[in-house]
N, C-alpha and C positions, 0 to 999 in steps of 0.2 A: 228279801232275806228269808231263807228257807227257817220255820220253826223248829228247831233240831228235835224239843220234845214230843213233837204231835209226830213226826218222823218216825223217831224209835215207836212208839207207842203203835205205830201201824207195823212196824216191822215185827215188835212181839206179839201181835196180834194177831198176822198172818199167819207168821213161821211156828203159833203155837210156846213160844217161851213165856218166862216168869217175866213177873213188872218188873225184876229187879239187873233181867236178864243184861250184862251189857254188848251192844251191837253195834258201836261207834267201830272196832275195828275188823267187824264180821265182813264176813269173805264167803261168795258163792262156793257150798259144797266144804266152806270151813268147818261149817256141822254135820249132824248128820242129816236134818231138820229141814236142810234146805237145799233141797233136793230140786229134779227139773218140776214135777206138780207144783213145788211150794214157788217155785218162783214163778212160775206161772199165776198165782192164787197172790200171792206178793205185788206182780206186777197191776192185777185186777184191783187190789185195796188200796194202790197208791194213788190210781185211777180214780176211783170212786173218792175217797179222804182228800186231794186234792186237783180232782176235776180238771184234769188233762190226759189228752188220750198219749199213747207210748208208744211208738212208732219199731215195726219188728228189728230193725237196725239198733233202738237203744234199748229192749230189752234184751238183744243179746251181748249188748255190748256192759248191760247193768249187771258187774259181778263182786261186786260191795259195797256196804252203808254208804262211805262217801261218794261212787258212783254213782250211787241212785239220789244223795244230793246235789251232785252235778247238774245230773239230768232236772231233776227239777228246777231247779235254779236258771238252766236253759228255758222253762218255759215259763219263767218269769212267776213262780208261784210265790 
C-alpha cells in the first residue's frame, strides 16, 4: 500500500507548491508548475523517495497524482 502522505509531500516538493497545496486531483500540465522540466525532476524524486527506477514508457504514460500512484503500486512499493 502506497503512503498517499509521503507521495503528495514529494510531489509538492518537486513541483515547488505549498504544504497545504492539494495534488490528489493534479493533472500533468493542470498547472502551470508542471511543466515537461518538472516532470522530469518529479519523475527523479519519486525515484530517489521511493527507490524504484521508472521505465521511459511509465513516465510518459505518468500524467496525474493517481497515475504516478498506480505506477508505484506496480512496483510493489
Amino acid at each position: 500500500m502506497i503512503d498517499d502522505d509521503r507521495l503528495r509531500k514529494v510531489f509538492r516538493s518537486a513541483l515547488s507548491l505549498p504544504d497545504d497545496f492539494p495534488v490528489d486531483s493534479l493533472e500533468y500540465r493542470g498547472i502551470d508548475k508542471w511543466d515537461s522540466l518538472a516532470h522530469m525532476s518529479l519523475v527523479a524524486a519519486l525515484e530517489d523517495e521511493f527507490d524504484v527506477m521508472i521505465d521511459t514508457d511509465d513516465v510518459i504514460d505518468m500524467s496525474s497524482f493517481g497515475k504516478a500512484r498506480e505506477l508505484l503500486e506496480k512496483h510493489l512499493v
